[in-house]
LOKETOR-728534 format. One record per atom (N, C-alpha, C): residue in three letters; x, z, y negated. Coordinates in steps of 0.2 Angstrom, whole numbers, padded with zeros to 4 digits, always signed. Each point is the difference from the previous one (the first is absolute). Last residue first. Layout:
residues N
alaXZY...
end
This chain:
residues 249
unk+0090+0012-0568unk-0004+0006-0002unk+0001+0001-0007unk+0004-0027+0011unk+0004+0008-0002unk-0004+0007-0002unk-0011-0027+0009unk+0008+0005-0005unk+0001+0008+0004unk-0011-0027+0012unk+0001+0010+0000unk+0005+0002-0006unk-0018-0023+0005unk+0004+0003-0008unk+0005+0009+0003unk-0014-0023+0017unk-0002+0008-0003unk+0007+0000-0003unk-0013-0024+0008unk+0005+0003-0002unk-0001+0010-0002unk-0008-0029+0013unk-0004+0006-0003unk+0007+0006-0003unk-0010-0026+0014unk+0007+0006-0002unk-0004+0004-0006unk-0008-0016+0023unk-0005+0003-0008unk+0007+0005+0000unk-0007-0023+0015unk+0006+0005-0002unk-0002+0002-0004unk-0015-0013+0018unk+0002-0001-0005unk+0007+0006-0003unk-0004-0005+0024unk-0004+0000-0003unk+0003+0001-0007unk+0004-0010+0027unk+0003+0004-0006unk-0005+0001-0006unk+0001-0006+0028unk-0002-0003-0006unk+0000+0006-0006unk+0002+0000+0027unk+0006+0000-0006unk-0002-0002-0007unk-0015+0004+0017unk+0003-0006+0003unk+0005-0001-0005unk-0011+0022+0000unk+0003-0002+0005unk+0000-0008+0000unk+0004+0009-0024unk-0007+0001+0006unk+0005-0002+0006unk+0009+0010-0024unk+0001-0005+0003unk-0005+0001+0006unk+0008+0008-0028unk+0000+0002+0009unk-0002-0006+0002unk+0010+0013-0023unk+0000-0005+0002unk-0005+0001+0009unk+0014+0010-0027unk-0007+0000+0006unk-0002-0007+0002unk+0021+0014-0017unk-0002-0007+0004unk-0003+0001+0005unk+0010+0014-0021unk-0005+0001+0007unk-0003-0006+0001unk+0022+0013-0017unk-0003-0007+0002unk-0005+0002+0008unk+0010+0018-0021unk+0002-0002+0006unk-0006-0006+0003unk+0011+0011-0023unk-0002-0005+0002unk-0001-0003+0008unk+0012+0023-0013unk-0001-0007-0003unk-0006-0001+0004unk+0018+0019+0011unk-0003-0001-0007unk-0004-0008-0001unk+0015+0008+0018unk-0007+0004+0001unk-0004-0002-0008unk+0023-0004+0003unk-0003-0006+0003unk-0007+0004+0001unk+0016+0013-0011unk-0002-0004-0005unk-0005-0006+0005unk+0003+0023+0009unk+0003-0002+0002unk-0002-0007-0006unk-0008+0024+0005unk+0004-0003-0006unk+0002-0005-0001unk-0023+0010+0011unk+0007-0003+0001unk+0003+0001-0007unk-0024+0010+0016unk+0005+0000-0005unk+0007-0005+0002unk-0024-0007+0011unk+0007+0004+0001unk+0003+0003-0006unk-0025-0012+0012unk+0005+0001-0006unk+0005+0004-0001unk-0013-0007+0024unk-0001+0005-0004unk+0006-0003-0006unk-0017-0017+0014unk+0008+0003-0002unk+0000+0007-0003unk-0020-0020+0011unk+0003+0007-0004unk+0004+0001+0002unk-0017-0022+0002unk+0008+0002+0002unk+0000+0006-0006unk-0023-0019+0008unk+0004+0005-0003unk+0006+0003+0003unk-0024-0017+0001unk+0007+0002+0006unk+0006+0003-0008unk-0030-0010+0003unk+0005+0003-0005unk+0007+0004+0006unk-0023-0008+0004unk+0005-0008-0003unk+0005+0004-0001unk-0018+0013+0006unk-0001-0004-0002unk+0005-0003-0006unk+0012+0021+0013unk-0006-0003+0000unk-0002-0006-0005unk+0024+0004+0008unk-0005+0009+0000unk-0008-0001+0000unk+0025-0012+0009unk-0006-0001-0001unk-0003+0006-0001unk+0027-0005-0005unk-0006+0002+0006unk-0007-0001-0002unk+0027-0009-0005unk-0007+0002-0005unk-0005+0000+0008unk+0028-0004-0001unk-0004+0000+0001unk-0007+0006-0003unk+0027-0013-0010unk-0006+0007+0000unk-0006-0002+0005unk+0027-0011-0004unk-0007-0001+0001unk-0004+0006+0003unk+0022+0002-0019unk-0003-0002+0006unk-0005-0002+0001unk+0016+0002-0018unk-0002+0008+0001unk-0001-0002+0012unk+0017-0014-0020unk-0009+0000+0004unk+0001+0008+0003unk+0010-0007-0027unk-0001+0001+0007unk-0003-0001+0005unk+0000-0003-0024unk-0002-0003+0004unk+0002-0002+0007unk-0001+0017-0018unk+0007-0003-0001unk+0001-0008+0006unk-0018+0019-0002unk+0001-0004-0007unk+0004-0003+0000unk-0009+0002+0027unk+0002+0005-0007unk+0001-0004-0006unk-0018-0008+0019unk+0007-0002-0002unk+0003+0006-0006unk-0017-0007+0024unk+0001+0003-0005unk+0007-0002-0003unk-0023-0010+0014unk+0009+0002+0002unk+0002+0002-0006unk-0022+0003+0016unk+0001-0002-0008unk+0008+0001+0001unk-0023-0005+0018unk+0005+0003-0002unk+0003-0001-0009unk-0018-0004+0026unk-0001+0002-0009unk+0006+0004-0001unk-0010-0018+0023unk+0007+0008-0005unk-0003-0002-0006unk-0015-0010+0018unk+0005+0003+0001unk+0004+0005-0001unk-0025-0008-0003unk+0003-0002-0002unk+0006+0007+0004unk-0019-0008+0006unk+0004-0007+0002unk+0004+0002-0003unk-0020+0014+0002unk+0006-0002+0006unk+0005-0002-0001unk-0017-0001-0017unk+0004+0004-0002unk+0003+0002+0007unk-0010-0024-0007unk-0001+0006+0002unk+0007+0005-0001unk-0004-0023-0008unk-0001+0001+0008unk-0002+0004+0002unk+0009-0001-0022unk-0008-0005+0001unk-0003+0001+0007unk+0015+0019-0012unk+0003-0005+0006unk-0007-0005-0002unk+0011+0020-0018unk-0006-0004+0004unk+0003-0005+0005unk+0011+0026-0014unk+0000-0007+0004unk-0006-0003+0002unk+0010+0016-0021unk-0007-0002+0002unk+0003-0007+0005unk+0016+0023-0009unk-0001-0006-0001unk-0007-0002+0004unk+0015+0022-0006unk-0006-0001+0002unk-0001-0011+0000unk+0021+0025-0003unk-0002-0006-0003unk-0006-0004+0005unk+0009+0027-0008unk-0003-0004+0006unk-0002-0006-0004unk+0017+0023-0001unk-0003-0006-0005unk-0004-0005+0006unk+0007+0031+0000unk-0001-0008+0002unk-0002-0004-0006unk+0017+0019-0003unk-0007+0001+0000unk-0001-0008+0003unk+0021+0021-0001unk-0004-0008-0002unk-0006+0003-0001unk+0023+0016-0005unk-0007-0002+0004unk-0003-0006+0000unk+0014+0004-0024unk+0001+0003+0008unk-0007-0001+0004unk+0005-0012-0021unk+0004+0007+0000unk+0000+0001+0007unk-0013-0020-0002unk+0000+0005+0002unk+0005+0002-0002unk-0008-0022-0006unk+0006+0002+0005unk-0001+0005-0005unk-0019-0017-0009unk+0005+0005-0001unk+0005+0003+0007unk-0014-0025-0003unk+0002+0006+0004unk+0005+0007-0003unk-0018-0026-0006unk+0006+0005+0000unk-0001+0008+0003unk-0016-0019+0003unk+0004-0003-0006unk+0007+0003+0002unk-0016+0002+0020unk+0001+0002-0008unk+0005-0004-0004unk-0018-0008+0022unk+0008+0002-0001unk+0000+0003-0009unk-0015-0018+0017unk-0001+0007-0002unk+0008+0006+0001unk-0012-0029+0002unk+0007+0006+0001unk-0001+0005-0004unk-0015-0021+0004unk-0001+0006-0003unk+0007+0005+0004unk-0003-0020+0015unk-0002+0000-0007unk-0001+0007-0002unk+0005-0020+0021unk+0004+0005-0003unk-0004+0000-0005unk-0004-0014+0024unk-0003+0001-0009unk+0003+0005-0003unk+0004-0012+0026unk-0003+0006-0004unk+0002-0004-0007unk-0002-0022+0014unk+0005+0007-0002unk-0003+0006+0000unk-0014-0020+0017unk+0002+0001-0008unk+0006+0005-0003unk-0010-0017+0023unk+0003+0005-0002unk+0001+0001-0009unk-0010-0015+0019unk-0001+0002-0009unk+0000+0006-0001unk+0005-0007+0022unk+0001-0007-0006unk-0001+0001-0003unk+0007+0019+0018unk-0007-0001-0009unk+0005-0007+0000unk+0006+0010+0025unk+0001-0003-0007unk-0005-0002-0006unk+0008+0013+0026unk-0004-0003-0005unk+0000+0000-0006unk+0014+0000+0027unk+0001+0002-0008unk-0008-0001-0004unk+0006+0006+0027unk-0004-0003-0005unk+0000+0001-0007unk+0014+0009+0025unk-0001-0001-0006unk-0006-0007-0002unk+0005+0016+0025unk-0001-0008-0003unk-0001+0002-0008unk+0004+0015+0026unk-0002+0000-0009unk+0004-0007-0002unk-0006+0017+0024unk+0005-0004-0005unk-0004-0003-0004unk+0002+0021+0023unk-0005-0002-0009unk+0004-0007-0003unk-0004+0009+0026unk+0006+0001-0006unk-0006-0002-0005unk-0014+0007+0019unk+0006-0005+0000unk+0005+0004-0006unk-0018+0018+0014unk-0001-0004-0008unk+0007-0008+0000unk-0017+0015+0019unk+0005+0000-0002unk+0002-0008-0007unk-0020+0010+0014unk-0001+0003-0005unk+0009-0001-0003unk-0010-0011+0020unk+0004+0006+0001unk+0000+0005-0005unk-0009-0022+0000unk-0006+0004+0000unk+0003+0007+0003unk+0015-0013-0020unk-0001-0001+0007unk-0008+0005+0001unk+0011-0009-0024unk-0001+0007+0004unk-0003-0004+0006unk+0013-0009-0023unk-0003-0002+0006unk-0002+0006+0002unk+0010-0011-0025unk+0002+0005+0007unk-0005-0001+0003unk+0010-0010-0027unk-0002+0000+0009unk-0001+0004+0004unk+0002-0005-0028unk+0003+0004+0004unk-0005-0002+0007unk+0007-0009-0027unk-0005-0002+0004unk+0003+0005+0008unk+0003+0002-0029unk+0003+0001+0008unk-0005-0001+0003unk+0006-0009-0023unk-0006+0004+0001unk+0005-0001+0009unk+0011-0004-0026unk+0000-0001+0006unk-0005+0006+0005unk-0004-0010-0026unk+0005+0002+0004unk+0003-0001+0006unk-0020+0005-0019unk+0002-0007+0001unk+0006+0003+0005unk-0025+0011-0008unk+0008+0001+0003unk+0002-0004+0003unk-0022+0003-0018unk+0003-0005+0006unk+0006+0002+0002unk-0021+0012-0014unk+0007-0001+0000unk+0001-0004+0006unk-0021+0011-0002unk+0002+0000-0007unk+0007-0003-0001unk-0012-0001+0022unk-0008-0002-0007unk+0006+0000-0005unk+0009+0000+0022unk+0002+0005-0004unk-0002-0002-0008unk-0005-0016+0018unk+0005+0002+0002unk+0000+0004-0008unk-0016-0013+0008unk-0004+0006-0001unk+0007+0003+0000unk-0001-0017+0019unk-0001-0001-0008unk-0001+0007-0002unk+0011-0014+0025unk+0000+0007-0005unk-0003-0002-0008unk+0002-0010+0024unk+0000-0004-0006unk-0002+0006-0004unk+0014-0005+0025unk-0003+0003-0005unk-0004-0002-0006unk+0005-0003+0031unk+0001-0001-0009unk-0002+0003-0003unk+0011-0001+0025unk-0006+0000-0004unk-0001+0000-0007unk+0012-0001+0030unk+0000-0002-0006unk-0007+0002-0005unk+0017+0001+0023unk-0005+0004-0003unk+0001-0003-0006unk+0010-0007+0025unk+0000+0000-0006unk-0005+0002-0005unk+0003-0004+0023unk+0003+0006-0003unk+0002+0002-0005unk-0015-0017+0013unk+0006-0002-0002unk+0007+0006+0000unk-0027-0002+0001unk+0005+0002+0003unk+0006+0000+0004unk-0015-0016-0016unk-0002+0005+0005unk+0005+0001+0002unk+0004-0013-0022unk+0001-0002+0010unk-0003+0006+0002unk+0001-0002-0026unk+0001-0006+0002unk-0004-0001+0009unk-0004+0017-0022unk+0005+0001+0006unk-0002-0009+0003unk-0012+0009-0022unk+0007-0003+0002unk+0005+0001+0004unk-0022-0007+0008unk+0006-0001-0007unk-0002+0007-0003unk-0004-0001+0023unk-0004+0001-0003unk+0006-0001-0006unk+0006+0005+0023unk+0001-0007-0002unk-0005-0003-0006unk+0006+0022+0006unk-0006+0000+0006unk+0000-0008+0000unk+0014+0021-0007unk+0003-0006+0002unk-0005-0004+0004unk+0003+0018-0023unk-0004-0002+0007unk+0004-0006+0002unk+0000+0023-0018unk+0003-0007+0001unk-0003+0000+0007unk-0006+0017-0022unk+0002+0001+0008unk+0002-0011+0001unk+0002+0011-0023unk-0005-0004+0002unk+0004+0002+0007unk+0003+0011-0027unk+0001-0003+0007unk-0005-0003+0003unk+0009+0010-0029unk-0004-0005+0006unk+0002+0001+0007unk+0011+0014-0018unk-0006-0008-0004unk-0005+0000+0006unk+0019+0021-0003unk-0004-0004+0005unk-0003-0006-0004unk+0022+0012-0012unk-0007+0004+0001unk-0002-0008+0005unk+0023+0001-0009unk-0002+0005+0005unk-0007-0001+0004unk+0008-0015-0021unk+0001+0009-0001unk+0000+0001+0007unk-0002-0021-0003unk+0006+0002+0001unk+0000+0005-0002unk-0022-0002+0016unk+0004-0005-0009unk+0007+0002+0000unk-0013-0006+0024unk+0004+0008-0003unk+0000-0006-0007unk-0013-0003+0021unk+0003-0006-0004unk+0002+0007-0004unk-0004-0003+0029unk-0001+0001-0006unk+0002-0002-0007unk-0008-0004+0030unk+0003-0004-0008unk+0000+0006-0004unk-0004+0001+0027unk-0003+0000-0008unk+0008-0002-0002unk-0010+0004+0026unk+0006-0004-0003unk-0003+0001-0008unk-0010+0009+0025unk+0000-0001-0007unk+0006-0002-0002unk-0005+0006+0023unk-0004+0002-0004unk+0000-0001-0004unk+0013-0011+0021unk+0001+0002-0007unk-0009+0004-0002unk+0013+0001+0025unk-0006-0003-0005unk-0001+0000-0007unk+0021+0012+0018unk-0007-0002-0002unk-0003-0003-0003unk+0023-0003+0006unk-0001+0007+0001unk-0006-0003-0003unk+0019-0013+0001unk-0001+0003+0006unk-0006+0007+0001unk+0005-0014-0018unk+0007+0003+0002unk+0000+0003+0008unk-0014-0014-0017unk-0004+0006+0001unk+0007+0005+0004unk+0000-0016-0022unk+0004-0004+0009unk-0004+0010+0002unk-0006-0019-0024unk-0001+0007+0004unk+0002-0001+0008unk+0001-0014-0027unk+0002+0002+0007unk-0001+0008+0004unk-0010-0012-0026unk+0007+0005+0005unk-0002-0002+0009unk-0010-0008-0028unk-0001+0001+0007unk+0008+0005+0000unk-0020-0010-0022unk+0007+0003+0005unk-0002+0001+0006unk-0009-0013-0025unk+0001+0002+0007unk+0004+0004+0000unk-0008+0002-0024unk+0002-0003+0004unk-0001+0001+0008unk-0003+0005-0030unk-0004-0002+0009unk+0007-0003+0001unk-0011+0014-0023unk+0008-0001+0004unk-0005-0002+0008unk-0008+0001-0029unk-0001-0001+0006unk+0008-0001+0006unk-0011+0008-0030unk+0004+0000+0007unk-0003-0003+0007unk-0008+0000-0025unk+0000-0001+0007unk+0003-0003+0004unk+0008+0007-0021unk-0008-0002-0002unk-0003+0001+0006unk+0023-0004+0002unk+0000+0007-0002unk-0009+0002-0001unk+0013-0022+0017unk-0001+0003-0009unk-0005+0008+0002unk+0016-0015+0017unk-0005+0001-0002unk-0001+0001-0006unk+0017-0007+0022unk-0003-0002-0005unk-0008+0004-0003unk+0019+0006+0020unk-0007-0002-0001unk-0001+0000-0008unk+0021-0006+0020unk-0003+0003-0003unk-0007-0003-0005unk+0010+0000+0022unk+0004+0003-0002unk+0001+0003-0008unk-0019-0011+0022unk+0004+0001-0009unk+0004+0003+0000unk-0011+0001+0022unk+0000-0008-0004unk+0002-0002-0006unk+0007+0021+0020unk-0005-0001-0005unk+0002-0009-0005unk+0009+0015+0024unk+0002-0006-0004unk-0008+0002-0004unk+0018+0012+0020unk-0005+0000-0006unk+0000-0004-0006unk+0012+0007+0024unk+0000-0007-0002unk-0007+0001-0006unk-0001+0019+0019unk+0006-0005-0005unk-0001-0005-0002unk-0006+0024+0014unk-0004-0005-0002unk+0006-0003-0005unk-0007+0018+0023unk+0006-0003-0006unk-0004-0008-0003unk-0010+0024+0016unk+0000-0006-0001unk+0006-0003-0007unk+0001+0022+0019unk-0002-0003-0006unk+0002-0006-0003unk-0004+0013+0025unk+0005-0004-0004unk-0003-0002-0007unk+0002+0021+0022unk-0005-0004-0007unk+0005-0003-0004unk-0001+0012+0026unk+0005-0005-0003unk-0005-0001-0009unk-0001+0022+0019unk-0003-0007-0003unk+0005-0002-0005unk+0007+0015+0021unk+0001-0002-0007unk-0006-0006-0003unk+0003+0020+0023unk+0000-0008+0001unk-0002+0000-0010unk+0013+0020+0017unk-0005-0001-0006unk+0001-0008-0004unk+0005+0014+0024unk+0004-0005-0002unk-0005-0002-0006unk-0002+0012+0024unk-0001+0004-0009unk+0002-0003-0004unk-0010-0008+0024unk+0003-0001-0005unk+0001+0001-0006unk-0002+0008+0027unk-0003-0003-0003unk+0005+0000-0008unk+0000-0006+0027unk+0004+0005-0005unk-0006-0002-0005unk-0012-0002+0022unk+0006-0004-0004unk+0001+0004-0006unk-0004+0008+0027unk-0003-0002-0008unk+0004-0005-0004unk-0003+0006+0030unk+0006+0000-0007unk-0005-0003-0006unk+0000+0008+0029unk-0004+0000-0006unk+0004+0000-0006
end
């Protein structure tokens, strides 16, 4: 009489997750205007199940160049345009985005991102496709009303703040605009440097310094404030100089 051994030997499940490659969308880049926006295109990917279960889904997503989400669209490969072949393993599908950010148009580069999940609930790699979009009527920011004193009495001692104020407009919106800066020059026509201006409210971006005591003769006179900025498709806007008087206590 003889049994059979038995076997303690702990048997592994295999999970393979799905790999996807070769990611193509139909533009490289998307023409539009700021009045109404519109961004479309196809896309597809390749999906290789790896050995391992049934896909459950493939998606699309469309990211602006800040970060934040736009749009997605789960992807098919049923031979329904714009997938070309049933079952091919290739997943495809398109966009036609309107309504993109009512106040403002983000010109740039928008990230288009990939991934897959198995019915094993296991996720592929992720890859990523650029899409530049470009305003054909694009316009510059608009510079006006610099808000600045004539003249600066310098402190005997301790400071105190001076805040310079300028009015930026974009036609396109206020996303679009970039930098607001002013490049400074001492009386002796020095450069001092390029100053960045932060946004405070309605239109208005501003820059504060504490005022210093000095002795020094270059602290005195006429010092130069060239304002200037620029949007994200680089377009430069008009120059507004402007000058403060610092004497002597």
């Amino acid at each position: 009489m003889s049994c059979e051994k038995k076997d303690d030997s702990i048997i592994d499940p295999v999970f393979n997750s799905p790999i996807i490659i070769n990611p193509f969308i139909s533009k490289d880049t998307n023409f539009t205007i700021s009045t109404a926006p519109i961004i479309n295109f196809s896309a597809s990917v390749q999906v290789d199940l790896n050995n391992g279960d049934p896909i459950k889904f493939v998606i699309c997503k469309v990211y602006f160049p800040t970060g934040q989400l736009l749009d997605s669209a789960f992807m098919a490969d049923n031979g329904v345009l714009p997938d070309s072949t049933a079952n091919d393993g290739r997943y495809s599908c398109s966009f036609n985005i309107t309504g993109i950010a009512l106040s403002c148009l983000q010109v740039g580069i928008y990230n288009i991102q990939f991934y897959a999940q198995n019915n094993s609930g296991l996720f592929s790699n992720i890859i990523y496709k650029n899409l530049v979009v470009v305003n054909t009527i694009n316009q510059p920011p608009v510079l006006s009303n610099p808000n600045l004193p004539d003249s600066v009495v310098r402190p005997v001692s301790g400071s105190f703040d001076l805040t310079l104020t300028i009015t930026v407009i974009d036609p396109d919106g206020e996303c679009d605009i970039n930098s607001v800066f002013f490049d400074a020059y001492r009386p002796t026509g020095g450069y001092i440097g390029r100053i960045p201006m932060s946004y405070t409210n309605n239109n208005i971006y501003s820059f504060t310094a504490p005022v210093l005591p000095s002795a020094a003769d270059s602290s005195y006179g006429y010092f130069k404030y060239v304002f200037q900025a620029y949007d994200n498709s680089n377009a430069y806007s008009n120059i507004v100089t402007d000058s403060i008087k610092f004497v002597r206590p």
